[in-house]
C-alpha positions in Angstrom: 0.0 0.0 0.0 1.2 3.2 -0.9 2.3 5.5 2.1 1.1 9.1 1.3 -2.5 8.7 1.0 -3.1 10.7 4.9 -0.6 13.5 3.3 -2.3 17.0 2.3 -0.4 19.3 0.2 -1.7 21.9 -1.7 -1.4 22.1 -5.2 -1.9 24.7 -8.1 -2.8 24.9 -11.6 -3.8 21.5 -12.2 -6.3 21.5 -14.7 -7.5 25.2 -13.8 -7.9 24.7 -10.8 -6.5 24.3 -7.1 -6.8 20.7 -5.3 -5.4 20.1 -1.7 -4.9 16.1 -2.5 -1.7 15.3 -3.8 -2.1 14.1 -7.5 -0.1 11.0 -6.8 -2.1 10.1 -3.9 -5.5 10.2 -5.9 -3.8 8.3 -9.1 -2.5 5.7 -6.8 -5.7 5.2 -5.1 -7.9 5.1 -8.0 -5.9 2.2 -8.8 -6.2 -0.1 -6.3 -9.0 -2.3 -7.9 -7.5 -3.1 -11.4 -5.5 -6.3 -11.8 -2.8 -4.7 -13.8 -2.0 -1.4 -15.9 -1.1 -0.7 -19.2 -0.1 2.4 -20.1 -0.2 4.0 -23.8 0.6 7.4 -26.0 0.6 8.8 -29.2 1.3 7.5 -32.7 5.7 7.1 -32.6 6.1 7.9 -29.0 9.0 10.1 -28.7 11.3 10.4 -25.0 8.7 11.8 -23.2 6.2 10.1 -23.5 8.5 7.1 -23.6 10.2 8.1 -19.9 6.4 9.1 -18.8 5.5 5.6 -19.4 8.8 4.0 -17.6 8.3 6.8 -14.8 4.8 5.7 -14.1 5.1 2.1 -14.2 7.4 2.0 -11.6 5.8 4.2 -9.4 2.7 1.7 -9.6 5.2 -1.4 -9.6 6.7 0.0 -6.8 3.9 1.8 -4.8 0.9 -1.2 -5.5 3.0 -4.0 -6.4 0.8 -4.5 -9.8 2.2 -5.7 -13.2 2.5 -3.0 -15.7 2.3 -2.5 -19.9 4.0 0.0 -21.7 2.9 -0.1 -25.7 4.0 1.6 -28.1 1.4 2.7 -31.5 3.2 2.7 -34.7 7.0 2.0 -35.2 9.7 4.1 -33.3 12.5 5.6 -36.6 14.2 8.5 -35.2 17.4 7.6 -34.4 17.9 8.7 -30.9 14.4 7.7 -29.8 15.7 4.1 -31.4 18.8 4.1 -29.4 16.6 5.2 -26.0 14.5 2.5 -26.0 17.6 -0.3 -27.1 20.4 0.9 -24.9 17.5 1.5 -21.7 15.6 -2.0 -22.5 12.4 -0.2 -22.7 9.9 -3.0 -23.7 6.9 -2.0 -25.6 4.1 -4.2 -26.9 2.8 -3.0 -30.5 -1.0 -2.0 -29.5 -2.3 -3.5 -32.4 -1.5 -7.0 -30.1 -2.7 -6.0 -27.0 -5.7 -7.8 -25.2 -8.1 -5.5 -23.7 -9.7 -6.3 -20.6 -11.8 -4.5 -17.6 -9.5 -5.6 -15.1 -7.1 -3.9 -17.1 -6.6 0.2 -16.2 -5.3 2.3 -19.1 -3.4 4.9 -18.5 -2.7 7.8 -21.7 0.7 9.9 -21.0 2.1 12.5 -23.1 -1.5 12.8 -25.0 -5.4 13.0 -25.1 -7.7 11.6 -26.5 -9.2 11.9 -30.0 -6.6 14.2 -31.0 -5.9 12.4 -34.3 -2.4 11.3 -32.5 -3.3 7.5 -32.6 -4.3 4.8 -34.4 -7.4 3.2 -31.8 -9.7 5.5 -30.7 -12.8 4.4 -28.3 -11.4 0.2 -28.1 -11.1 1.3 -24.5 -11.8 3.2 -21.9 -9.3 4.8 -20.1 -9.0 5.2 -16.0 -6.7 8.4 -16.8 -4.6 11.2 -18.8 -1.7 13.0 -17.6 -0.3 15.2 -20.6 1.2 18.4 -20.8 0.0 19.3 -24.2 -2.1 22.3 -25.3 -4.2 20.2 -27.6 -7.2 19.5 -26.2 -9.0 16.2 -26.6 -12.1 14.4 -25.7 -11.5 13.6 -21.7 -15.2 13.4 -20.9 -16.0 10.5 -18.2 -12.1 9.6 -17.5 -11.7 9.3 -13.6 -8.4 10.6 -13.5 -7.0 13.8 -15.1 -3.6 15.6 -14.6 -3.2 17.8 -17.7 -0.5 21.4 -17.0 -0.3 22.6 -19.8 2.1 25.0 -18.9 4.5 22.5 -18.4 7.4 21.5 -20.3 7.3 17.9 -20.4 5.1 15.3 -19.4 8.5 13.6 -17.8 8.4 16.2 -15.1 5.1 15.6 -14.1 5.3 11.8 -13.5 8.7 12.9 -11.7 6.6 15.0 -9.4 4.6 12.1 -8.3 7.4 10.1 -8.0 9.5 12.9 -5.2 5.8 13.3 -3.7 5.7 9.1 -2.8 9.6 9.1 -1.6 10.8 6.6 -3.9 14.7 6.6 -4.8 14.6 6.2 -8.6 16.8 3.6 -10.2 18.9 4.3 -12.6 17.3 3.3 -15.7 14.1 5.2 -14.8 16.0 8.1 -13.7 18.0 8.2 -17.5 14.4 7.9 -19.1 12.8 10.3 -17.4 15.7 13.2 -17.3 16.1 12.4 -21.3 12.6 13.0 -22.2 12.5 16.5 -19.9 15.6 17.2 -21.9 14.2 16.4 -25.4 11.5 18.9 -24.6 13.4 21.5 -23.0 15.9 22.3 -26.1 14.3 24.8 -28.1 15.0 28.6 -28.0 13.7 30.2 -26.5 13.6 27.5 -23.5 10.3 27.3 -21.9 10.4 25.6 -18.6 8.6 26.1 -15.5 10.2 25.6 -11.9 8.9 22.0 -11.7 10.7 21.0 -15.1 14.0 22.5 -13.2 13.6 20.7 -10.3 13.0 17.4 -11.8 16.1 17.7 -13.8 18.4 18.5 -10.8 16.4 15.9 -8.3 17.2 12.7 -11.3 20.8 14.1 -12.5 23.1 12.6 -9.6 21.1 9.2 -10.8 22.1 9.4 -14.6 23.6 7.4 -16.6 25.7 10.0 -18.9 27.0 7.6 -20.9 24.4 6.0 -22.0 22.6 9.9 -22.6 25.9 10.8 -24.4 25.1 7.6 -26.7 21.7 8.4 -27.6 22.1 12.3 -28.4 24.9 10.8 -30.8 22.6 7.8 -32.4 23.8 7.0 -35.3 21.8 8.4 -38.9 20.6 6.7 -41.2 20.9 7.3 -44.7 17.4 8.2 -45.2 18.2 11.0 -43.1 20.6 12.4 -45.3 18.2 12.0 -48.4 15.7 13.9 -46.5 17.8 16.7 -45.4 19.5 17.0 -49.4 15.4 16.6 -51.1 14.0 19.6 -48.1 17.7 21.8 -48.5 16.7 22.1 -52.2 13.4 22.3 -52.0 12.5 25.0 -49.2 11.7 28.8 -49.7 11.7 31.6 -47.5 8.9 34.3 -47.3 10.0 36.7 -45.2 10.6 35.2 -41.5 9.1 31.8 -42.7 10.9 29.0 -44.1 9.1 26.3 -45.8 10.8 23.0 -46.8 9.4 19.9 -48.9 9.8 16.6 -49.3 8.0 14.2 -52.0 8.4 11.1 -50.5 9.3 10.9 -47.0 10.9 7.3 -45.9 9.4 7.8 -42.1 6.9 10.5 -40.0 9.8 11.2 -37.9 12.3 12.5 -40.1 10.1 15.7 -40.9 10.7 16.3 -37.2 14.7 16.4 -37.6 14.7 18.0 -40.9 12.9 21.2 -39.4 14.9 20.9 -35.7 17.9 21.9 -38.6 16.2 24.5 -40.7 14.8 26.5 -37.9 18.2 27.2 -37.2 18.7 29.2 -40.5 19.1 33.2 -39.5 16.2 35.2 -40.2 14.2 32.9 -39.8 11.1 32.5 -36.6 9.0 30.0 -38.5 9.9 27.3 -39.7 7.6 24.1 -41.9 8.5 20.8 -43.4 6.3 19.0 -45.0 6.7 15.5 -46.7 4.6 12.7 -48.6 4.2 9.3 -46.3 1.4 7.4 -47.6 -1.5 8.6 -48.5 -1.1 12.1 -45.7 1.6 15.7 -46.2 3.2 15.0 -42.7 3.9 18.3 -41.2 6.3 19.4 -39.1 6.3 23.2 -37.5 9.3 25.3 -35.1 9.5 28.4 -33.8 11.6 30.8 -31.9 8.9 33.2 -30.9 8.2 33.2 -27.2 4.2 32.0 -26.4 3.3 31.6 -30.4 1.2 28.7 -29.6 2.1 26.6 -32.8 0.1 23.7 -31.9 -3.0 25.7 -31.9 -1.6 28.2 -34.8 -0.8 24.3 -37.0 -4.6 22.9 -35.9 -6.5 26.3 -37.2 -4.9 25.7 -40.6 -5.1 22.0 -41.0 -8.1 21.6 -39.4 -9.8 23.6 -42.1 -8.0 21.3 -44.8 -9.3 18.1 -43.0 -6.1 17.2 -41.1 -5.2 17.0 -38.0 -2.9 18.8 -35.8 -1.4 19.2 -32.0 1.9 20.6 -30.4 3.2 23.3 -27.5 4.1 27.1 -27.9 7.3 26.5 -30.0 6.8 23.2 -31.8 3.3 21.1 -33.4 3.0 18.8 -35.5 0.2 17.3 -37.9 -1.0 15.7 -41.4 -3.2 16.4 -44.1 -4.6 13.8 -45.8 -4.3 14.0 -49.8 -6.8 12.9 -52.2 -4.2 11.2 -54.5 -0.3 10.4 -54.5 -0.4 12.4 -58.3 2.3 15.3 -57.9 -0.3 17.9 -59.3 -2.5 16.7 -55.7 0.3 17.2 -53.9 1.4 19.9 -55.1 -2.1 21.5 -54.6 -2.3 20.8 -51.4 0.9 22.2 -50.2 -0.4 25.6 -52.2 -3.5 25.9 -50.3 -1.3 25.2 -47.1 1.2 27.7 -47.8 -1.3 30.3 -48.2 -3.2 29.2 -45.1 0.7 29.7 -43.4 1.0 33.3 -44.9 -2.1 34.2 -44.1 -1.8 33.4 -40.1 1.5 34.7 -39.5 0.4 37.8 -41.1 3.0 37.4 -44.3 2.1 39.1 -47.5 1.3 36.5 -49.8 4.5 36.3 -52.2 6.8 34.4 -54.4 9.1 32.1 -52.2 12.8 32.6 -52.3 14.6 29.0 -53.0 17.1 28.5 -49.8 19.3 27.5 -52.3 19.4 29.1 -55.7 18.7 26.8 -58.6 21.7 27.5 -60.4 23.8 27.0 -57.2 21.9 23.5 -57.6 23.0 22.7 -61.1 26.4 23.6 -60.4 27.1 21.3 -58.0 25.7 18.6 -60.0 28.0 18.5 -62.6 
């Protein structure tokens, strides 16, 4: 049985709104009836949600002595978020194979419902959410909600319960969870509140830095650097915007690196990558103005072209979905999101100039 149950502490801004339970107590308790837990997140979990799930399993493991799941929906491609879960033996069950039963609590981290982040939607119902995103999703008639969005990772939440129950983290859990704060922490500017700072200095003395050192340095693969030469010659700046495509994007993730790089360029505040995967433009979106709210800014224009979209102040992500693989669909569709992009950020609708000149180009073809 967990020990902190007869604890009050007072807490703010969870959800809106003040509670004088702690958050770890009530999750715990609510708990107590299941069998077992599994816990799940969105489509190509990334380190947070990945070091939420490890953080929060052994809380319950070690708080209610239950068996726990960790899943993982879709396949896993970035390189670092590879090497995470292979040099930290993270096991995670593809949820297309997992048995759902009532005994069973579900727990979603790092996500919400019906936020067009997963591939099931209503299979189950879930006992709770604890997410630190701004997208909203469908949370009616879930027991348990912890959702600050002012937070910067989900990571420092489950941390938070983890200090509040007086449990000495291992160091496995403590690597997970102090590499997902990181991941989300690394923008500029950074946007972290005191809670993200303090659960970064309570896990570092627990750390395995070698094993961090590893993953930041993952090794790429060569799709990578196909992805980065196709968006280098294929992006366009309009004014502080830069705009990169790709025509046939090899995974999801690698629209996520490409754009970590090109938001780098100088001038530039905005920056989009877009690519082809299937039958969707997967979009990618950074930003190095302070409270933009891209995730909302990226679900206002896709919404509006049928897609779907979600993120934080500085970085969102999303898809469209195109009505044929032809390259004059395609090519529509990215024209109509370009001058939903323009029109939001309050750009004057223009000719793009090529990052690279086409000539430049040529040249270093022959």
């Amino acid at each position: 049985m967990f020990a902190a149950m007869s604890k009050a502490n007072a807490e703010a801004g969870v959800n809106g709104s003040k509670t004088h339970a702690r958050r770890s107590d009530r999750f715990l308790h609510g708990l107590e009836d299941y069998s077992s837990v599994t816990f799940v997140s969105h489509v190509h979990p990334d380190p947070d949600s990945l070091g939420s799930m490890v953080g929060l399993a052994y809380l319950v493991e070690s708080c209610l002595g239950k068996p726990t799941r960790l899943t993982r929906d879709g396949e896993i491609c970035r390189a670092e978020n590879r090497a995470m879960v292979d040099l930290l033996d993270i096991d995670l069950v593809p949820i297309e194979q997992v048995k759902w039963k009532d005994s069973n609590a579900v727990v979603m981290v790092d996500s919400q419902p019906k936020t067009g982040r997963h591939s099931f939607n209503g299979e189950v119902n879930l006992f709770a959410v604890i997410d630190h995103h701004q997208t909203p999703g469908d949370l009616e008639n879930i027991p348990f909600l912890d959702i600050r969005r002012g937070l910067g990772a989900t990571c420092s939440l489950v941390t938070r319960y983890l200090m509040e129950q007086d449990l000495q983290v291992p160091e496995r859990e403590a690597t997970c969870l102090y590499y997902g704060i990181e991941t989300e922490l690394n923008g500029v500017p950074r946007e972290a509140t005191a809670l993200d700072d303090t659960a970064l200095q309570f896990l570092y003395p627990s750390v395995n830095k070698d094993i961090i050192a590893k993953i930041r340095n993952a090794p790429l693969p060569e799709t990578f650097f196909e992805s980065l030469l196709h968006a280098l010659q294929s992006s366009f700046t309009y004014d502080h915007l830069l705009i990169s495509w790709i025509n046939e994007l090899p995974t999801p993730e690698l629209a996520a690196q490409v754009v970590d790089f090109m938001i780098r360029y100088e001038g530039i505040d905005w920056a989009v990558c877009g690519g082809v995967h299937d039958d969707r433009l997967v979009l990618s979106v950074r930003t190095n103005v302070h409270r933009a709210h891209a995730g909302e800014i990226l679900r206002q224009v896709v919404g509006k072209m049928g897609g779907k979209a979600g993120g934080h102040d500085r970085r969102a992500g999303g898809y469209i979905p195109l009505p044929s693989d032809s390259a004059n669909a395609v090519e529509q569709v990215q024209s109509e999101l370009r001058r939903r992009l323009l029109k939001v950020l309050h750009i004057e609708d223009c000719r793009g100039k090529r990052l690279v000149p086409r000539r430049e180009m040529l040249q270093n073809m022959m």
